[in-house]
N, CA and C atoms as a LAMMPS dump frame, in Angstrom:
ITEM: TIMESTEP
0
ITEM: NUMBER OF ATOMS
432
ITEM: BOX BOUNDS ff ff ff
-5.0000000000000000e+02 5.0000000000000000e+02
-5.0000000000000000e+02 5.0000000000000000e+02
-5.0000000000000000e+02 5.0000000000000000e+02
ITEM: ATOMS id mol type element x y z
1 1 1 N 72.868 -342.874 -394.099
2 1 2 C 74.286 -342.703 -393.856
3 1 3 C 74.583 -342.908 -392.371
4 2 1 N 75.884 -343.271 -392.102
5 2 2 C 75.951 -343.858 -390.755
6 2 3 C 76.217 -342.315 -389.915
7 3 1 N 76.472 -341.078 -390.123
8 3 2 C 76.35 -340.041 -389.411
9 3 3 C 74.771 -339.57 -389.177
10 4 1 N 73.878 -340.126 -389.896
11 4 2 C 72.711 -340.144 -389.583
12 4 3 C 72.25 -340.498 -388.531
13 5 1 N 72.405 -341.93 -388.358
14 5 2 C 72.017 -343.18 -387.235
15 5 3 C 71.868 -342.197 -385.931
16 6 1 N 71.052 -342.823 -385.424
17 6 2 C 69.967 -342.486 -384.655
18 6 3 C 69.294 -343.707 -383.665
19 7 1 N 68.894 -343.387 -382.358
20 7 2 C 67.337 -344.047 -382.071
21 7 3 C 66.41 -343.844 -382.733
22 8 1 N 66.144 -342.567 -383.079
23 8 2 C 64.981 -341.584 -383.798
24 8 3 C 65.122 -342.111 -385.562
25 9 1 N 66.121 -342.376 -386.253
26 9 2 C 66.531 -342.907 -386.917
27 9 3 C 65.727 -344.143 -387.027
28 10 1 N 66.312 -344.877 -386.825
29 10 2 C 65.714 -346.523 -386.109
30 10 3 C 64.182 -346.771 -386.317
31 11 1 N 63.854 -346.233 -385.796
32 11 2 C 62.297 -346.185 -384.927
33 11 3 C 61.548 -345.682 -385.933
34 12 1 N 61.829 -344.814 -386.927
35 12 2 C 61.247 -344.113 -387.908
36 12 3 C 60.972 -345.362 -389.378
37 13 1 N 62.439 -345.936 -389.208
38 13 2 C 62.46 -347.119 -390.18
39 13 3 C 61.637 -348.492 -389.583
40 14 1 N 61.344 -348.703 -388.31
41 14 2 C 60.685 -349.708 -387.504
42 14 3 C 59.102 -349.178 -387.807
43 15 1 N 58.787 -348.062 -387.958
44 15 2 C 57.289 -347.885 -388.176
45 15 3 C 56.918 -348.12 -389.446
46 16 1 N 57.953 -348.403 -390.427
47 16 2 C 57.409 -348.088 -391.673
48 16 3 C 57.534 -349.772 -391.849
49 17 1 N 57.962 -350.44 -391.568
50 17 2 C 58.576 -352.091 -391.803
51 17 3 C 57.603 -352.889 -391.076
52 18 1 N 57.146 -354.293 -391.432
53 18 2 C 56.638 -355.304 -390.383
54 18 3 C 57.298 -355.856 -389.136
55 19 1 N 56.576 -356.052 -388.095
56 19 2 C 57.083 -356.418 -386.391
57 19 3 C 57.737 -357.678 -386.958
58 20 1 N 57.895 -358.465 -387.838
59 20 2 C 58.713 -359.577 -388.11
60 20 3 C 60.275 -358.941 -388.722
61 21 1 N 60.012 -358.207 -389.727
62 21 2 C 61.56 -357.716 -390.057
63 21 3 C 61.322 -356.629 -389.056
64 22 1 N 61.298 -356.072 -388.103
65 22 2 C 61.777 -355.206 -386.819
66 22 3 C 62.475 -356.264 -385.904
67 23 1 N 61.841 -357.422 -386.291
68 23 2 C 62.491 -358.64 -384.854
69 23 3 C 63.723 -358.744 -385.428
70 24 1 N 63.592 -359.713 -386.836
71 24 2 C 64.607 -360.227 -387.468
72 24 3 C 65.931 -359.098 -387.407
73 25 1 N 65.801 -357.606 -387.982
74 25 2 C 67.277 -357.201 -387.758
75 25 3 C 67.4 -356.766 -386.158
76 26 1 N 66.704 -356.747 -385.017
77 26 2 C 66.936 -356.624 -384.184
78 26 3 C 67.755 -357.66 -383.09
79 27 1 N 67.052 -358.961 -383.695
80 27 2 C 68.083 -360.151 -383.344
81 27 3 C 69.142 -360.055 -383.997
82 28 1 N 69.219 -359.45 -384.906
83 28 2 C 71.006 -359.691 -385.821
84 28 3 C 72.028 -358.733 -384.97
85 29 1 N 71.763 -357.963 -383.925
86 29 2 C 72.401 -356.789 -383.31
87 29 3 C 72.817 -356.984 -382.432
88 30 1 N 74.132 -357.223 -381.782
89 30 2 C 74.874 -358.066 -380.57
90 30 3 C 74.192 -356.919 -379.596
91 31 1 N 74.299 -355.66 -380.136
92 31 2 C 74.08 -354.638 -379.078
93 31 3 C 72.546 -354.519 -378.744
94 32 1 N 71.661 -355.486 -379.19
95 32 2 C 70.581 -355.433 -379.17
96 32 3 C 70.153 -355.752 -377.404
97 33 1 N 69.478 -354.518 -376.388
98 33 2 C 68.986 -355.542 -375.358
99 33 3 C 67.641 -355.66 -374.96
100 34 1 N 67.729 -357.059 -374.237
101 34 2 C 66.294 -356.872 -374.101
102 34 3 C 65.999 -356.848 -372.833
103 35 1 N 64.679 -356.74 -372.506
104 35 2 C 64.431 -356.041 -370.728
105 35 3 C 63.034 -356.795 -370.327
106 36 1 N 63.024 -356.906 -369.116
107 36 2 C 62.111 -357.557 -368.031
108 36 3 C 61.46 -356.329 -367.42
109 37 1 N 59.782 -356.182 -367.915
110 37 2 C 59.104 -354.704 -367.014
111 37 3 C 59.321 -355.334 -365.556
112 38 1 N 59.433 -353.978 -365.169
113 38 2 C 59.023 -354.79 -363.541
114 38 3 C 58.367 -353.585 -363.221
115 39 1 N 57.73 -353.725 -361.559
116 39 2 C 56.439 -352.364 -361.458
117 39 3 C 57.422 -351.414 -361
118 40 1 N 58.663 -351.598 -360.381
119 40 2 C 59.6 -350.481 -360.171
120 40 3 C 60.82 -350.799 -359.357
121 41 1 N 61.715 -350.452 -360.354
122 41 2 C 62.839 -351.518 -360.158
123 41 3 C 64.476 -350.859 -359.91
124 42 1 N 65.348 -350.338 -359.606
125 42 2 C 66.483 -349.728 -359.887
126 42 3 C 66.956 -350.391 -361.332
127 43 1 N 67.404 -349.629 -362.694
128 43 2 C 68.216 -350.531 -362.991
129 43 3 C 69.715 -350.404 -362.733
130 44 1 N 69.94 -351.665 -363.272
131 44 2 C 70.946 -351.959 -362.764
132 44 3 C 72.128 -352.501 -363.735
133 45 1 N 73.515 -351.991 -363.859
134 45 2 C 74.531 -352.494 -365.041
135 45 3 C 75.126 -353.887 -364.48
136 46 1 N 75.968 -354.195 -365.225
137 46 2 C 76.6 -355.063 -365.15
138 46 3 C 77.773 -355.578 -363.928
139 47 1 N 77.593 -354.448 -362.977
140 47 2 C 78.324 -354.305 -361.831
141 47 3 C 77.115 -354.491 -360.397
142 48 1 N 75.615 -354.401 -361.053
143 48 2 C 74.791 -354.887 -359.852
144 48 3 C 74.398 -353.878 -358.976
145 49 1 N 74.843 -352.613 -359.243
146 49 2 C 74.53 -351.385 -359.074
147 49 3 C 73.848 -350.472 -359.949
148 50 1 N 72.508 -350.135 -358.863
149 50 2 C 71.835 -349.257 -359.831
150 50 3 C 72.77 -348.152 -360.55
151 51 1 N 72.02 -347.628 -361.744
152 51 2 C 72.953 -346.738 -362.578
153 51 3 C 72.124 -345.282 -362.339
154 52 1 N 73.17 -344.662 -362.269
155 52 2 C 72.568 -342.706 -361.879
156 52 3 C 72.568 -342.279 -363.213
157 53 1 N 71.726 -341.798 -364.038
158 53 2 C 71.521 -341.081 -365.119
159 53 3 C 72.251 -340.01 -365.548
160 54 1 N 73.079 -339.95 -366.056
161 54 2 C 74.385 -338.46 -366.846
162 54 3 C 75.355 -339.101 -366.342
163 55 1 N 76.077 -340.032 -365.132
164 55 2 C 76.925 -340.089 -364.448
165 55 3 C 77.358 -341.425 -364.715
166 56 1 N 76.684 -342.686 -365.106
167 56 2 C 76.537 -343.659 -365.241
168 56 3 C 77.282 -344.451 -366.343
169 57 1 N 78.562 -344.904 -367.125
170 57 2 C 78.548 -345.36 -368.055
171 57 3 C 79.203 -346.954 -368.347
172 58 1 N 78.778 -347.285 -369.235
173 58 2 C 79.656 -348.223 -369.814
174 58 3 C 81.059 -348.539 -370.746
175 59 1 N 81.799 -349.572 -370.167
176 59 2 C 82.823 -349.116 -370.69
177 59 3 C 83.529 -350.569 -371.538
178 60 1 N 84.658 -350.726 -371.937
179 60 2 C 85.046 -351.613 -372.428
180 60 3 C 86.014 -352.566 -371.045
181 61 1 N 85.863 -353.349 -370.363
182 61 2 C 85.969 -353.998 -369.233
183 61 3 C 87.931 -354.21 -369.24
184 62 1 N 88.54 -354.637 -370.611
185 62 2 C 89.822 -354.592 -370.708
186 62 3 C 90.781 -353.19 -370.7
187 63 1 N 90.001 -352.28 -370.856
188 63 2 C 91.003 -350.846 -370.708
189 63 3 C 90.103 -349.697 -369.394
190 64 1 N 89.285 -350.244 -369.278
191 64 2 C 88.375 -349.149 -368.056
192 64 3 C 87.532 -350.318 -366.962
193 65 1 N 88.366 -350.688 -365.795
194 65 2 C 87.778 -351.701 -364.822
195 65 3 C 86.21 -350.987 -364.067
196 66 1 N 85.581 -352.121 -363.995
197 66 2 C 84.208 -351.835 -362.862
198 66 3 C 84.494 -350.868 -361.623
199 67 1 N 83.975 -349.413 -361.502
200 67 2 C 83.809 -348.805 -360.504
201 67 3 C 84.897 -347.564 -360.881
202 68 1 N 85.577 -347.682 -361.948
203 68 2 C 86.882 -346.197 -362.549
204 68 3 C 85.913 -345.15 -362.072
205 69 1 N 86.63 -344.357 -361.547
206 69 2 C 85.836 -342.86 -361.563
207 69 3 C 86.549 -342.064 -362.923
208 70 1 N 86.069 -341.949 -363.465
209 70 2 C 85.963 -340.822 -364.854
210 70 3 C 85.399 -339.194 -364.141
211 71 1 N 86.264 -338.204 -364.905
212 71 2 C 86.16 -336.988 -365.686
213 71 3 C 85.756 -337.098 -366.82
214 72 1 N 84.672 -336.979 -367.852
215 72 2 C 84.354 -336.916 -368.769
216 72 3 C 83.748 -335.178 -369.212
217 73 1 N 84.36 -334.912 -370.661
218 73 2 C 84.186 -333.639 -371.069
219 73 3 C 83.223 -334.11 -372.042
220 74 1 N 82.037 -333.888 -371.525
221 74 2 C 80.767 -334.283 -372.632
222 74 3 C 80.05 -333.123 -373.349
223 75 1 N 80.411 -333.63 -374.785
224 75 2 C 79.578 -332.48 -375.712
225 75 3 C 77.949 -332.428 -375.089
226 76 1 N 77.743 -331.118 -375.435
227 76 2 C 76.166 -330.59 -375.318
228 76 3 C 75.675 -330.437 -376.534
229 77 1 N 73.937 -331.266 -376.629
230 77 2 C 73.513 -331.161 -377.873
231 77 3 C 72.384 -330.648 -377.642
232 78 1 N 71.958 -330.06 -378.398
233 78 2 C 70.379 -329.221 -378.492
234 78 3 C 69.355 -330.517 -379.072
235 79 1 N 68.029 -329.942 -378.893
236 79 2 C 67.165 -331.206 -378.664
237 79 3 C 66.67 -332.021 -380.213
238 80 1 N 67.752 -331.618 -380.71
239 80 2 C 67.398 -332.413 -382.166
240 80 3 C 68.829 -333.061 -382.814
241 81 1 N 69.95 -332.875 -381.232
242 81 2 C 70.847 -334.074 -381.425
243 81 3 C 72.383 -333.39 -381.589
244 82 1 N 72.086 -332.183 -382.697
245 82 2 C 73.592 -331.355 -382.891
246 82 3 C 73.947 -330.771 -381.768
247 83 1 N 75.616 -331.061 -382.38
248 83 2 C 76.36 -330.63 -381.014
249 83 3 C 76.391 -329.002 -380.909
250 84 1 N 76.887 -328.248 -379.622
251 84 2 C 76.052 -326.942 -379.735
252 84 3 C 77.368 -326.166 -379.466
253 85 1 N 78.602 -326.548 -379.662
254 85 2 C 80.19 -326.571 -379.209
255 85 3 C 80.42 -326.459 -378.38
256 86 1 N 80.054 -326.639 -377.504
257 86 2 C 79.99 -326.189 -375.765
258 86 3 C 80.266 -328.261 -374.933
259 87 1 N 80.823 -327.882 -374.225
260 87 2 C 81.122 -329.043 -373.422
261 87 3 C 80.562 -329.12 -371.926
262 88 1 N 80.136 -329.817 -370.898
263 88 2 C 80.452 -330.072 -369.692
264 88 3 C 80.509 -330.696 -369.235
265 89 1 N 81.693 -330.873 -368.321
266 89 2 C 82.556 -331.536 -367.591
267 89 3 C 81.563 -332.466 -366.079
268 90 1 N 81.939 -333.642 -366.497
269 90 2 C 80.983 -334.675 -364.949
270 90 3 C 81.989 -335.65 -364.725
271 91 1 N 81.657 -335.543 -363.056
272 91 2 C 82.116 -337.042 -363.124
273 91 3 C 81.143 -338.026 -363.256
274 92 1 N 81.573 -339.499 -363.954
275 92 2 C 81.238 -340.395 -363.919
276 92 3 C 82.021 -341.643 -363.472
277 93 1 N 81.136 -342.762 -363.458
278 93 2 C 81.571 -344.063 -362.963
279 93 3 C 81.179 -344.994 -363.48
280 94 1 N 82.554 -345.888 -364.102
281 94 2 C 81.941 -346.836 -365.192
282 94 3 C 81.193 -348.189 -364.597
283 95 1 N 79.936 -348.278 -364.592
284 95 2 C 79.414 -349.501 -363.859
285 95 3 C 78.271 -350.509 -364.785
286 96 1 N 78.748 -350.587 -365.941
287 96 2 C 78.522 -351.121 -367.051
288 96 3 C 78.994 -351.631 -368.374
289 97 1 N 78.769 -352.627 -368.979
290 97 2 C 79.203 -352.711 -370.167
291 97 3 C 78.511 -353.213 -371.335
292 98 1 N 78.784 -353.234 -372.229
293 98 2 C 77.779 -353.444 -373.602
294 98 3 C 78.136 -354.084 -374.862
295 99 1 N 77.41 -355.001 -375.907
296 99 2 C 78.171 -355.712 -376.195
297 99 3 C 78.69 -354.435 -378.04
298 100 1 N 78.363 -353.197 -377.913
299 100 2 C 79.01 -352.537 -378.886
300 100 3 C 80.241 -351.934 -378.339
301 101 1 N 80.518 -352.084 -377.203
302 101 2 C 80.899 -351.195 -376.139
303 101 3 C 82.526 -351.944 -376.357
304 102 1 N 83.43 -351.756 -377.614
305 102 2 C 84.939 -351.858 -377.348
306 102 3 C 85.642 -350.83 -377.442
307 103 1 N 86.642 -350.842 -377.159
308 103 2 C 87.519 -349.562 -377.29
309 103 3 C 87.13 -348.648 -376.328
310 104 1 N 88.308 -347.488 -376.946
311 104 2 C 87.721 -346.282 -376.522
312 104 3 C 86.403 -345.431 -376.558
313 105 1 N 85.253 -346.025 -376.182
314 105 2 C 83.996 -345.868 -376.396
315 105 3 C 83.531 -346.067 -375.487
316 106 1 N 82.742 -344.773 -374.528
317 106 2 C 81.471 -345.121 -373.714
318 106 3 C 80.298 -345.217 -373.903
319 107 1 N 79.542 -345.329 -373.276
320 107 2 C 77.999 -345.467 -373.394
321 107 3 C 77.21 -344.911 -372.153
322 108 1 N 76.859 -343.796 -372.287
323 108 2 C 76.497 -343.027 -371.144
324 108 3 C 74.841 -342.992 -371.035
325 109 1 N 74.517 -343.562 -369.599
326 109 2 C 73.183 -343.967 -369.305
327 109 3 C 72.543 -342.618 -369.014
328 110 1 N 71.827 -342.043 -370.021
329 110 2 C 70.548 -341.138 -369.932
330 110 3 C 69.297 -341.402 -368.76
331 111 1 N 68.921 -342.416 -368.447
332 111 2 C 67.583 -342.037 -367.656
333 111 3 C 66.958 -343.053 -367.921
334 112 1 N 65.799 -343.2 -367.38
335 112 2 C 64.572 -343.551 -367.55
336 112 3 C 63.181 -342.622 -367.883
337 113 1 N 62.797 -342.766 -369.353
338 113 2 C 61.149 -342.31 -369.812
339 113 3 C 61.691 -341.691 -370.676
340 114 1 N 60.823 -340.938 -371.604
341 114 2 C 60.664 -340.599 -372.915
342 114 3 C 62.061 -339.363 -372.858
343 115 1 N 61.937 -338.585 -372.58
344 115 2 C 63.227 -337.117 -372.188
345 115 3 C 64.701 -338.126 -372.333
346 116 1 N 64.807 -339.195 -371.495
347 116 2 C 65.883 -339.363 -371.415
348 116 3 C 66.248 -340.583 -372.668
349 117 1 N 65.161 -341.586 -373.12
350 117 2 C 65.524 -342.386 -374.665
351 117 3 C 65.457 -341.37 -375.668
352 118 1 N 64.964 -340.007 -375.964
353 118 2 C 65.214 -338.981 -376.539
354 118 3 C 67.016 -338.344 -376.97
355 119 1 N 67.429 -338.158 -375.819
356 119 2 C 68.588 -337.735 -375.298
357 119 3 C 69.45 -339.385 -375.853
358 120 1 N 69.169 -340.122 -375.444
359 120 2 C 70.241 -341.601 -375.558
360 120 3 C 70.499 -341.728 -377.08
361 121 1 N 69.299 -341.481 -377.977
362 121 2 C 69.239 -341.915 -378.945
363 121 3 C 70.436 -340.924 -379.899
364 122 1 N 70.488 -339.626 -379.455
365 122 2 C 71.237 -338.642 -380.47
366 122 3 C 72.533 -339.276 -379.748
367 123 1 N 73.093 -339.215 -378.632
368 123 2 C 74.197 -339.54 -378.041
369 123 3 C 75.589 -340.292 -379.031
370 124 1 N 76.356 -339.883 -379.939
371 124 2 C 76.986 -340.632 -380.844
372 124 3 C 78.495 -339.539 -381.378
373 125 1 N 79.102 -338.801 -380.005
374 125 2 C 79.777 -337.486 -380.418
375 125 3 C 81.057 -337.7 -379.564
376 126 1 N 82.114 -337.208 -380.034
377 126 2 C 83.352 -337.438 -379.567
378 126 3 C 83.341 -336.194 -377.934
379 127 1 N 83.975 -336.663 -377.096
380 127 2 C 84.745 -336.048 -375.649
381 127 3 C 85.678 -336.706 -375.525
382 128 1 N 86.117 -336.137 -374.59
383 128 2 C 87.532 -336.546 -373.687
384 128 3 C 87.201 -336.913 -371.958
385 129 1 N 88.006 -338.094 -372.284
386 129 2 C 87.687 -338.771 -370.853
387 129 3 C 88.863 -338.943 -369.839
388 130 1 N 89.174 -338.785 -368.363
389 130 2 C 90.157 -338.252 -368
390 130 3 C 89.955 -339.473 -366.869
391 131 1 N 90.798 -340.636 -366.448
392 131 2 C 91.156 -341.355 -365.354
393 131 3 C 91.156 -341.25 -364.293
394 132 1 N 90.569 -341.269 -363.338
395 132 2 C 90.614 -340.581 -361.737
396 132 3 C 91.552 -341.553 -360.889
397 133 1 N 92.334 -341.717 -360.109
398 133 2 C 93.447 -342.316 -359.702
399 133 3 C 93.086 -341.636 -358.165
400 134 1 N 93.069 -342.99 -357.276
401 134 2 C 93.803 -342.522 -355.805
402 134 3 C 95.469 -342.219 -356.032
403 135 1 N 95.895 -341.276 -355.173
404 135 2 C 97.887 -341.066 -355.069
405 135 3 C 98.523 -341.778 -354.526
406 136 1 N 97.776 -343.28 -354.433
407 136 2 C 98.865 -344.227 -354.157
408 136 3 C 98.455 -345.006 -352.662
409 137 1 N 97.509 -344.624 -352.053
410 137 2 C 97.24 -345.275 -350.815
411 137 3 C 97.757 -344.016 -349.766
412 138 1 N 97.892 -343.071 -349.875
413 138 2 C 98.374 -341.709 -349.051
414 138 3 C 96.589 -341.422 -348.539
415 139 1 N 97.074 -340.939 -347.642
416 139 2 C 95.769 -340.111 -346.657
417 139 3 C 95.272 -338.837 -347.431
418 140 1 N 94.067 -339.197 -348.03
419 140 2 C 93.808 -337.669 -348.96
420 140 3 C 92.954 -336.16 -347.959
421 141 1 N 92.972 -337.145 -346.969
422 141 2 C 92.262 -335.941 -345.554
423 141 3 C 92.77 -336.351 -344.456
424 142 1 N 93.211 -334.916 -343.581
425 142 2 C 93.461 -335.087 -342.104
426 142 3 C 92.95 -335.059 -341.185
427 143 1 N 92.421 -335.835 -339.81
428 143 2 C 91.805 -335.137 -338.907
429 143 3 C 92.154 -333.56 -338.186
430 144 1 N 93.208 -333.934 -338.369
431 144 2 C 93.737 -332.946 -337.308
432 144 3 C 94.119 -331.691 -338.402
């Protein structure tokens, strides 16, 4: 069921299947990406800037431009994915995009290593995301 879906999901059905049908529906997946090891590398979104882990997201490029600072009220999930009703509040900065990535939909960059594709994979829960706006070109600090 699609409230199922998962990384953990995924991966469970990829062990049980041949590396040929793991390729085959993996090529069928626009959102599918693929990656270059390197020995140690920043990554980096679609804006060419490394991405900070919790803070980091992707966005849909026609309603949220490269570099928005976001308020995001992000559900908290316990380590097997459910949400735990509790929220907290980050800023983020959208410096990415993806090709599942339309609408009102982010995609918030977890990390790098096992803890954080753990965490990415449950990631699939409604928040509220709040626009950060300069006031117009006004001086937001004084010297004096």
């Amino acid at each position: 069921a699609k409230a199922d879906m998962s990384m953990q999901a995924i991966r469970q059905w990829a062990d049980t299947h041949s590396a040929a049908e793991v390729r085959e529906l993996l090529e069928q997946n626009p959102s599918f990406v693929f990656f270059r090891p390197e020995a140690f590398a920043p990554v980096k979104g679609a804006s060419a800037v490394p991405l900070i882990a919790k803070a980091s997201v992707a966005s849909d490029r026609s309603l949220i431009p490269a570099g928005t600072t976001l308020l995001a009220e992000v559900p908290l999930l316990d380590n097997k994915g459910k949400f735990t009703g509790k929220y907290e509040m980050r800023l983020m900065v959208a410096l990415d995009v993806g090709g599942a990535i339309k609408g009102q939909h982010f995609d918030m960059y977890q990390g790098i290593g096992p803890e954080a594709g753990h965490s990415a994979g449950y990631y699939n829960h409604y928040g509220r995301v709040w626009v950060l706006k300069n006031n117009g070109g006004g001086q937001l600090f004084s010297a004096n």
